[in-house]
Structures are given as C-alpha cells and as structure tokens.
N, C-alpha and C positions, 0 to 999 in steps of 0.2 A: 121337747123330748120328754121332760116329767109327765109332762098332762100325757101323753100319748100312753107312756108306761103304765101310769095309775087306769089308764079305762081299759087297757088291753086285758087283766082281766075280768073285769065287765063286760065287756065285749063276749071274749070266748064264752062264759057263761050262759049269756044271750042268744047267741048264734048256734049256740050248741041246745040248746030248748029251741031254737023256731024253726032248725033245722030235722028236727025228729031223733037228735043224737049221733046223725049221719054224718055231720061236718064238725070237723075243728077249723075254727080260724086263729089267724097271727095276725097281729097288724106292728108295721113297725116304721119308726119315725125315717122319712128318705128325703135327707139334707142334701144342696148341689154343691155345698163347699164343705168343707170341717172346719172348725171352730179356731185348729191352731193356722189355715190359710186364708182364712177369710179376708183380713187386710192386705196381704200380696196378690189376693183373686183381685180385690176390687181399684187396687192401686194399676193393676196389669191390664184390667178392662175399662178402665175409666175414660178411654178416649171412644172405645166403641159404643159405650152406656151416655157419654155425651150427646154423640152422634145418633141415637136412639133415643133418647130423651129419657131415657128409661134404666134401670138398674136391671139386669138378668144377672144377680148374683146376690144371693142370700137369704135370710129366712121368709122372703114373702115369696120365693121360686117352691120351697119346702113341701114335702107330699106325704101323704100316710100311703102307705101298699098294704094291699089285702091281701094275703095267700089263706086260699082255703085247700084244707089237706097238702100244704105244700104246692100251691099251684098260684101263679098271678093271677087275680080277680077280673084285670082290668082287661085284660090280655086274654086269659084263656076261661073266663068263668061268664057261662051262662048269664042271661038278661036277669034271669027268678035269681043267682045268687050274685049276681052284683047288687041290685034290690034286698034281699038279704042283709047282705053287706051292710050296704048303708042302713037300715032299716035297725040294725043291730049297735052301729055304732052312736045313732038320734035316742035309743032308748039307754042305751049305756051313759049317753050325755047327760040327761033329763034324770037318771037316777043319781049319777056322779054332782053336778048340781042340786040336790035334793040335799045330797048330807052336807052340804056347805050353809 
C-alpha cells in the first residue's frame, strides 16, 4: 500500500506527459481482505484453501486499478491506454528505484 501511494504520483506525472495532458490517472491499492479480517478470512477458508492447495486470500490475491479520468483501465479503457497504463507505471518504477 506505501509503495503504490509513493509512485501514484509518479505515475500521474507520467501518464499525464505521454498522454499529451489529456488524461489524469489514479492508481489505487485493491486488497481482497482488510487488514483488521484477514486472520477470520483465512481461518474461515482454510478448509477450501486445503482442498485447493492454494491460498485465495491475501496479499498475493492483491491488484493495483487504474482509472483513467475516472474510468476503470482494465474494463473500459482502450488497448493504447491500458499500454499507457502500464508503460507509465515501468517508468514511474525505474525512476522511484533510481532515488533509492
């Protein structure tokens, strides 16, 4: 959630120059548990996560969303701005890595 917050606005900066000034983006951190249920999520799936061999609860389930202008990326945005998108968030990475 830190990391997402610290490049979000990197991000916008970026997106907002490769886009010609025409697009704002948001990006924001999208958990499938909260933090204060996370032990009653995985105590209450643990017979299904068994039987899956597999854990479908917690931070490796976790996604970043893009809304550009207010708009889901993944869902209602064009091929060029989900490219964008990501294209924005690899150079936001590479310069947030840089000052480290």
């Amino acid at each position: 959630r830190a990391f997402v917050r610290e490049l979000a606005g990197i991000v916008q900066e970026i997106h907002y120059s490769l886009s010609g000034g025409r697009e704002q983006v948001e990006i924001c951190y999208a958990s499938n548990v909260s933090e204060e249920d996370f032990k009653k999520v995985l105590a209450k799936e643990r017979g299904r996560d068994l039987k899956m061999r597999a854990s479908l609860t917690g931070p490796h389930r976790d996604d970043i969303r893009f809304l550009i202008n207010g708009v889901d990326v993944r869902h209602f945005g064009s091929q060029g701005q989900q490219r964008t998108a990501a294209l924005s968030l690899k150079l936001a990475s590479d310069r947030h890595r840089a000052c480290w």
